[in-house]
Legacy VTK file of the C-alpha trace (Angstrom):
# vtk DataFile Version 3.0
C-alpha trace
ASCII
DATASET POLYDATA
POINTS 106 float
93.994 108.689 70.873
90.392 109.171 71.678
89.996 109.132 75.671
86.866 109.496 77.792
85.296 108.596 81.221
82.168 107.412 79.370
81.341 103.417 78.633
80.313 104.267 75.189
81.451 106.861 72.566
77.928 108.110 70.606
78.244 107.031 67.116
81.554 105.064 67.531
80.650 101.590 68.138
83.905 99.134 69.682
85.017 96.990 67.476
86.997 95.167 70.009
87.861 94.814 73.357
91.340 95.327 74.217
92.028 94.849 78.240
92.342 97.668 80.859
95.622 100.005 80.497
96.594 102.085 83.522
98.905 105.152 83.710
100.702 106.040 87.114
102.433 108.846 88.860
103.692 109.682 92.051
105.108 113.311 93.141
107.035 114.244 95.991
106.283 116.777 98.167
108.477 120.010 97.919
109.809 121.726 100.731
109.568 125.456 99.366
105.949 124.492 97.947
104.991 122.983 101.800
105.675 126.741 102.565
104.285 129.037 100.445
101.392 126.875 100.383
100.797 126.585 104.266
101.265 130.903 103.697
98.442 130.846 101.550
96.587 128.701 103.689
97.076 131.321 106.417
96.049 134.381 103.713
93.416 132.343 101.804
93.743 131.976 98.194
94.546 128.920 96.272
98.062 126.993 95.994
99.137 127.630 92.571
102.213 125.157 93.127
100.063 122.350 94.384
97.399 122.955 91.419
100.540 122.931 88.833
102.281 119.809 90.567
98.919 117.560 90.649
97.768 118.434 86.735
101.235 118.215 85.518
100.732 114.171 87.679
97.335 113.713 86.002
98.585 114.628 82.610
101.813 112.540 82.889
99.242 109.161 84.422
96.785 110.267 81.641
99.805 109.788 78.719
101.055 106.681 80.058
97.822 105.433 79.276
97.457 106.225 76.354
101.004 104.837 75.664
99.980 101.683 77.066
96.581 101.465 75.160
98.595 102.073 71.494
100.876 99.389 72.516
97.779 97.221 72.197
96.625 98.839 68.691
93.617 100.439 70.642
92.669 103.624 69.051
90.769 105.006 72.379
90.418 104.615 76.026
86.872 104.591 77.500
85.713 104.306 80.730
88.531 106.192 82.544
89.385 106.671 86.234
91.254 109.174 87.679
92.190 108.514 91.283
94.359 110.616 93.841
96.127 109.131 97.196
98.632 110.077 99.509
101.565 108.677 100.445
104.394 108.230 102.522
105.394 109.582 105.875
103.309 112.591 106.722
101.746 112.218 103.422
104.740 113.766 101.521
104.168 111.952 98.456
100.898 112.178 95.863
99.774 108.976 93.773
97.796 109.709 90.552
96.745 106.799 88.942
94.505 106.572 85.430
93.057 103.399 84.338
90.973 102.596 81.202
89.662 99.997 78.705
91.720 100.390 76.076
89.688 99.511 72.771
89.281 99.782 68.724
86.253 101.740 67.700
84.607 100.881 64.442
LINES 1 107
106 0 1 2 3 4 5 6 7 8 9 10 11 12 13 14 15 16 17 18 19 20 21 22 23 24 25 26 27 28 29 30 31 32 33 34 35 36 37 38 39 40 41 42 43 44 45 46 47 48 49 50 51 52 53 54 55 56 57 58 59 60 61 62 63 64 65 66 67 68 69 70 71 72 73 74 75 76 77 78 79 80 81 82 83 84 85 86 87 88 89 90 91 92 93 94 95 96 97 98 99 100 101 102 103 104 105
């Protein structure tokens, strides 16, 4: 499956429109992460467990759309969106949410 954030793919003209797919995700918030990563925001230095969590998300949003666009017979996704919220009380939980045009190219 052929994804990109572009409108257009150079050379690979859409056949056909297929609708918009989306892909979501939402993470809880780890106690033991919460820690070492308010320690690190103390020392400086980045949070390796937050950074692993939220790609692990985006790659789990970006495969349910891709899912969702080869249910359609699309053979790519342009035009892609990657957005990022928190959620819940105290902001405990992350949302990662992908959505796309799922297409055929000719």
């Amino acid at each position: 499956m052929l994804m990109t954030t572009t409108s257009t793919i150079e050379g690979q003209p859409v056949r056909e429109y297929l609708g918009v797919v989306t892909g979501e995700v939402i993470v809880g918030a780890n106690i033991f992460k919460d820690l070492f990563a308010g320690i690190r925001d103390i020392v400086g230095g980045r949070s390796g467990a937050y950074e692993n969590s939220l790609r692990d998300a985006r790659q789990t949003a970006l495969a349910e759309l891709a899912d969702e666009a080869r249910n359609l017979g699309a053979n790519a996704v342009i035009g892609i969106d990657l957005d990022y919220e928190v959620l819940g009380k105290e902001g405990s939980m992350l949302m990662v949410t992908a959505s796309g045009t799922a297409v055929k190219l000719g």
